[in-house]
N, C-alpha and C positions, 0 to 999 in steps of 0.2 A: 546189663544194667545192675547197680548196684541196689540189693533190697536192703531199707534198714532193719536192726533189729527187733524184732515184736518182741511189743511188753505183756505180759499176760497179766493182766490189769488185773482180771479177777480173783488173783494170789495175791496182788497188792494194793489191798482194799484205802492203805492210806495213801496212796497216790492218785484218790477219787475226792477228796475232800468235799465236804456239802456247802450249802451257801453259808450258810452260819461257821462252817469252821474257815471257810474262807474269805468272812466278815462279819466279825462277829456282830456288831452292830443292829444286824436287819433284824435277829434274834429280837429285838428290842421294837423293830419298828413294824413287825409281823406283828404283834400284840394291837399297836395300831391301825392299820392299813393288811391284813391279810391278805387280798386278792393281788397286791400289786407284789407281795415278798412269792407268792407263789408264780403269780407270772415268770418272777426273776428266776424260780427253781426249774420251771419248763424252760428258758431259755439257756439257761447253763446246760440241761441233761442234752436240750436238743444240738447246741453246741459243741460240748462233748461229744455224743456222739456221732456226729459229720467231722469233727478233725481226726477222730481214733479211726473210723473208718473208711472216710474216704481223702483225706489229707495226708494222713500218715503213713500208709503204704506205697504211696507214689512220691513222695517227696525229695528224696535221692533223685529217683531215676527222671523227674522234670526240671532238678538242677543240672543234672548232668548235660541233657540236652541244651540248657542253656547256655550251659560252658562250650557245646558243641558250635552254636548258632544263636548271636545275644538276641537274633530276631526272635526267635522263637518263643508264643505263647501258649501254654494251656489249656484252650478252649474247652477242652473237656470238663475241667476242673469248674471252669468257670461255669458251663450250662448242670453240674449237678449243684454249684451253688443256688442257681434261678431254681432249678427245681426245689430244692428246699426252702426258700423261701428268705436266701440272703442276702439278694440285690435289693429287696425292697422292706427287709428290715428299720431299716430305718428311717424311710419316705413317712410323712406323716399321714395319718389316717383318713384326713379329709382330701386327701387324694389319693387314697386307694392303699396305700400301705400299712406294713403294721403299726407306726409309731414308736418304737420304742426311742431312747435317748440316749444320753452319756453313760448311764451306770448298763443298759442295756449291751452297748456296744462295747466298755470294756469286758464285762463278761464273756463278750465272742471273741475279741482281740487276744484276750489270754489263752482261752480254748485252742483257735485255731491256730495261734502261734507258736503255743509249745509244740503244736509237731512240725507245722514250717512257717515261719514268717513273711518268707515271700507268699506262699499261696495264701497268708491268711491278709498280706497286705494288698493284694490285689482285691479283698471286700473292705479294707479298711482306705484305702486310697479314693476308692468309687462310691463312698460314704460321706470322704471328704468333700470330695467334688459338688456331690450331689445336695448336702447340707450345708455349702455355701450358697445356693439357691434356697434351701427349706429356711434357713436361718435369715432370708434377705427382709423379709415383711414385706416381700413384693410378690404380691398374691399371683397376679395376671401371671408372672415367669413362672412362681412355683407349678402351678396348675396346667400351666401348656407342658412344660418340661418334666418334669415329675411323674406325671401320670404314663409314658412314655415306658419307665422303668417297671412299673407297674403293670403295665397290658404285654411288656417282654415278657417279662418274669411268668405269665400265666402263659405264658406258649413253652416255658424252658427255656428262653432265647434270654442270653444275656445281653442286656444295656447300660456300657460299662459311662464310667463319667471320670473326670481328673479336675486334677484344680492346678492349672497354671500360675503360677507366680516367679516363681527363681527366672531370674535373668543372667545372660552370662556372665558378666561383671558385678551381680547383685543379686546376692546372696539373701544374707538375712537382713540383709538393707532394704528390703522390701518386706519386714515386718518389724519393724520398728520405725516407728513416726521421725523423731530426730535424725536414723540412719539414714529415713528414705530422703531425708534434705537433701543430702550430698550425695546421694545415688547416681552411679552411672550409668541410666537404663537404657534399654534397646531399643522396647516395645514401647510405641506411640501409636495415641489414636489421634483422629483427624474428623473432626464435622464436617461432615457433607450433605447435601440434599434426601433428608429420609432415615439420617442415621452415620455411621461412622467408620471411616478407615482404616485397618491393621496395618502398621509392616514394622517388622524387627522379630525378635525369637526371645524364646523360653527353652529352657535346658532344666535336664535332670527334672524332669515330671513324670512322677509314677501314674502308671496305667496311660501315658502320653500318647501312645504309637498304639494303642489297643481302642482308647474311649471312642465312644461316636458321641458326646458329647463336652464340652470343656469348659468350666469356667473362667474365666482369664481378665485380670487385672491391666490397666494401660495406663501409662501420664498423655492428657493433651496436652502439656507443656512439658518437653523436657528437660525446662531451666527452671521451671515448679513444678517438681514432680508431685506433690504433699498437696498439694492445692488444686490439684488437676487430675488425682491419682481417679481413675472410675473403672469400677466392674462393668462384666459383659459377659454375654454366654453366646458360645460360637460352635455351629454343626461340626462334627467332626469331619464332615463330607464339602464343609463350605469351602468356592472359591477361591483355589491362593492360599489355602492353609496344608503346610502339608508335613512330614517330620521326616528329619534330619539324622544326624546319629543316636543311635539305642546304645546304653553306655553297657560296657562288659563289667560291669560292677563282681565287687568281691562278695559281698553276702546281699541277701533274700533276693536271690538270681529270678526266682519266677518269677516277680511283680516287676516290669522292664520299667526301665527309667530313659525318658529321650526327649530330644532338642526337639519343640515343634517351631515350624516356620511359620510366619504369616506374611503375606505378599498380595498386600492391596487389596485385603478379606475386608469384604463390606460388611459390616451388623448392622440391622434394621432398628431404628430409633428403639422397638419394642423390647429388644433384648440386651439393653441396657439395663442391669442391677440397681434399684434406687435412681438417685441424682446424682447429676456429675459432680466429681471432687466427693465421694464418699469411698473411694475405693478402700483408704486406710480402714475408715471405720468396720467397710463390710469385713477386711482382713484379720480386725483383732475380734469381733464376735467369731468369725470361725475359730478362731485359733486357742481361744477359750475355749472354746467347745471340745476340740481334736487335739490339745495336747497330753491330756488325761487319759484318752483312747489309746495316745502313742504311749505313753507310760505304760499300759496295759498290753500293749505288744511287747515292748521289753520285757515285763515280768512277765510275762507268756515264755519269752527263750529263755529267761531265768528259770522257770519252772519247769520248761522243757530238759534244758542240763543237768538239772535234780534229779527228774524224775529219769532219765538215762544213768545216773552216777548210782543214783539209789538200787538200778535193778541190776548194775557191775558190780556194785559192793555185794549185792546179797547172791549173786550165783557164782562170783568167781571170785577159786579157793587160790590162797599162798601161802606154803608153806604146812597146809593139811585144814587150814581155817580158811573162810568167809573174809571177806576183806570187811565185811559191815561189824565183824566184832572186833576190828580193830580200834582202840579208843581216839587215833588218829582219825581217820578215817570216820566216826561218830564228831568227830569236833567241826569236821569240814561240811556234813552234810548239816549239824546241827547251826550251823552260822550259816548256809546256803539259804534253809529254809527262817531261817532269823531276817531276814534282808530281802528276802519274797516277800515275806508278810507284810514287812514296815514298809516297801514300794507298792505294794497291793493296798495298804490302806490311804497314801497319800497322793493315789488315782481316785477310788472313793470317795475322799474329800473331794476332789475338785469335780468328780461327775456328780455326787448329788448334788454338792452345789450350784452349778451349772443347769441341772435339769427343774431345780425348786425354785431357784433365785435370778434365773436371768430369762434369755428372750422365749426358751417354752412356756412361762406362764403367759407371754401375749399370744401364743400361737395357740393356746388354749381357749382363750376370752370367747366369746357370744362373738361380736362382732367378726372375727377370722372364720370362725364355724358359720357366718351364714355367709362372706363372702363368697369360701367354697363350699358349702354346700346348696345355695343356693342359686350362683351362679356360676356355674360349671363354663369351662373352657367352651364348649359348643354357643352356650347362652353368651359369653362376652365376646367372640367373635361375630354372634348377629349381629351383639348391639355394642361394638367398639366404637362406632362412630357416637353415643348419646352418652356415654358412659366415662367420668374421667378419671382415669384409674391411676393419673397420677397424684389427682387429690387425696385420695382413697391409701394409695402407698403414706403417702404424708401423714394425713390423719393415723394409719399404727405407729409413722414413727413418732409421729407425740407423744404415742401411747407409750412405748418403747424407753423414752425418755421419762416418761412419770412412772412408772412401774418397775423400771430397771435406772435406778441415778447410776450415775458415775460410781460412788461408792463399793456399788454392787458388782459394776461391773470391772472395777480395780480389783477388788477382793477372785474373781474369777481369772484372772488373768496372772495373779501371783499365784493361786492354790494349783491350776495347770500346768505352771511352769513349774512346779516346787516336785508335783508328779510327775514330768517327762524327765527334770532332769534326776529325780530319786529311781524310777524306773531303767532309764538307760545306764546307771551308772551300777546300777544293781544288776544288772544284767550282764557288763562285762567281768565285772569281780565272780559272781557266782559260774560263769563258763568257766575263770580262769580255774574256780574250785574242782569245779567238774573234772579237771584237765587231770588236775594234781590227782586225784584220787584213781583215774585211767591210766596214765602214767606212760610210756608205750605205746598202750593201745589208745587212749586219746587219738591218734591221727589217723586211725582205722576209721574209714567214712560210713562203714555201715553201723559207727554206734551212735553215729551222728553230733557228737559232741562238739566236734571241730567244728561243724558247719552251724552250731549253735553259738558260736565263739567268733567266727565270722558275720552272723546274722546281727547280733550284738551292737556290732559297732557303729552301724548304720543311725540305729537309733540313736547314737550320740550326736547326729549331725542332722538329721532334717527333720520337721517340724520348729526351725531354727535349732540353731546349735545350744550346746548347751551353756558356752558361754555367753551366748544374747539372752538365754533365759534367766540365767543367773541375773544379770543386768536387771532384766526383766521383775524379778524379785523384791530390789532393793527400789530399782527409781518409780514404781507402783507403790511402794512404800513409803517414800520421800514424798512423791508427787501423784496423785490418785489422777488416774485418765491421760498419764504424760506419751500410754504407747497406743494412743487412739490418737495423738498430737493437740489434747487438750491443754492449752495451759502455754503454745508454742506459739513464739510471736513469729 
């Protein structure tokens, strides 16, 4: 197996940057709010430290297995993330987790990515899953489901989650309101007595063939998909659901991406997200949420190719010198790290924004704290039958609506996309940098470069592409709430 190269971090002390040098920003906002800039300082060190030490060493040699056998997943990886306490990072606190948010989770995304993106996209993909549920303002699902990740996590057992959408024929036509018009989708659901019917498939979902639980998006009409589109959370053990091909993908091999089937998988009325015909809606609040994240995995492998180019420029000599006092060689890492910073800050933007300005502040409110805390999952399955929780869902989303306008929620959906697509696009140029300055050795896998240049390009494609978010950019601009399908006759 191939080991990659160790950096001995503690000779290069500026390839540890602090939170203030790697936003500057908080410098400012520590003066107001202390406790919450220090939180962010334990979350960056304890991140760092689980990708230096236990992502980093293994990261080669569980791609390679993958290349062996695309079945093949990590578990290991996965149970010393429960141990540390990164499945349930971001579960909200009123049911058991730590809560943290956007700016929390790109913190981790970059951490754990600069040493592998797959292993660090396998907590980033089951964050996703998981916080299409936290983000629903459907208390009853969060609280039965959620908590789940929660009681794993304190045994070390991992309970992984995925977020289904991509269809075979529909792609990023299932996150955009206009595209999903004309979509050609697969998955339909069906009313039946109690609840509702799966059958058609989903493709290319990370953590697909690993989750035991799924979120997953359907049209009940599939000649109105837009009008019909509705969420659902489905056992990974249920019924008739079962997965298909696991794609041999070129980069972040460890986080497996596969076709899952559904064949006449019943979901119980209750496990329904919201109201039917909200599916779009629940689609673009996550997507505001987790495109920022994603942007932060790319400057993660952007950072990662740095920090590898930076420690070949400075131990390996040509011609009797240091390739790092080459003034070439200064120009390439000095633009590397020019274009981390400026994708680093335009994540930022869109995670504080996202965590001060949109649906966390109703998940905050008095009302959501005494749902869950005062009627815990045991208490609303005594009394489901007295209790109607789908008025209750209703009532936040009123809330939701007066605390979060359209306005707000425009503004988060262009600042996300402006950071996935400055992220991912930053991350292929600085591997390519990386490349040039290896030169040779570039394609030597234990410096890990190439696989950083590989990992790269993923991010230009899902979380939508980057040309739908571009899109994304202008007609949020044009038309405020047009990719939630406001505004579409």
């Amino acid at each position: 197996m191939t080991r990659p190269v160790e950096i001995p971090w503690q000779d290069f002390p500026e390839l540890s940057p602090s939170l203030e040098q790697m936003i500057p920003r908080v410098s400012l906002l520590r003066k107001h709010n202390r406790k919450y800039v220090e939180d962010l300082d334990q979350v960056l060190d304890r991140a760092r430290n689980f990708s230096r030490r236990k992502i980093w060493p293994r990261s080669l040699e569980t791609e390679e297995k993958v290349f062996a056998d695309a079945e093949y997943f990590d578990w290991e990886i996965a149970q010393e993330g429960a141990k540390d306490g990164w499945l349930g990072f971001a579960v909200p606190k009123e049911v058991g987790g730590q809560g943290y948010l956007g700016v929390g989770m790109s913190l981790v995304m970059e951490e754990m990515c600069s040493a592998c993106a797959g292993i660090g996209n396998i907590f980033g993909a089951h964050a996703l899953g998981f916080c299409a549920i936290g983000l629903s303002l459907d208390m009853e699902v969060v609280d039965r489901y959620l908590r789940r990740i929660v009681d794993a996590e304190k045994q070390g057992a991992p309970w992984l989650f995925s977020l289904d959408i991509t269809e075979p024929s529909a792609g990023s036509d299932v996150e955009d309101a206009e595209a999903l018009e004309k979509a050609k989708l697969s998955l339909e659901a069906k009313k039946v007595s109690g609840g509702y019917v799966l059958n058609g498939r989903k493709c290319f979902i990370s953590n697909g063939s690993v989750a035991k639980t799924h979120f997953v998006t359907a049209a009940m009409d599939r000649k109105k998909p837009f009008e019909s589109f509705t969420a659902f959370v489905v056992p990974g053990d249920a019924q008739g659901l079962s997965i298909g091909r696991v794609e041999e993908k070129m980069g972040q091999k460890a986080c497996p991406a596969a076709e899952v089937i559904f064949e006449e998988v019943f979901v119980p009325e209750q496990d329904r997200m919201g109201a039917e015909g909200e599916g779009m809606l629940h689609t673009m609040v996550i997507l505001a949420a987790s495109r920022g994240p994603v942007g932060a995995i790319a400057t993660g492998i952007a950072r990662g190719a740095y920090e590898r180019a930076y420690h070949y420029a400075a131990t390996t000599r040509q011609k009797g010198k240091y390739l790092i006092g080459d003034q070439r060689v200064q120009y390439l890492l000095a633009e590397m790290l020019r274009q981390i910073h400026l994708a680093r800050q335009a994540v930022y933007d869109a995670a504080f924004y996202y965590d001060f300005e949109h649906i966390p502040k109703i998940l905050s409110e008095p009302l959501t704290r005494i749902a869950t805390a005062f009627f815990p999952y045991p208490v609303r399955r005594a009394f489901q039958n007295w209790v109607n929780w789908d008025w209750f869902y209703g009532l936040m989303r009123e809330r939701a609506e007066e605390k979060v306008p359209i306005t707000a929620r425009s503004q988060a959906v262009r600042l996300s996309s402006i950071a996935k697509v400055s992220g991912s696009d930053t991350a292929m140029n600085v591997c390519r940098m990386a490349m040039e300055i290896l030169g040779e050795d570039a394609l030597n896998r234990e410096w890990g470069v190439e696989k950083c240049f590989r990992d790269a390009k993923l991010t230009q494609i899902y979380e939508g592409t980057n040309q739908i978010n571009r899109l994304a950019i202008i007609k949020e601009l044009r038309s405020p709430g047009i990719s939630e399908g406001i505004g579409l006759e």
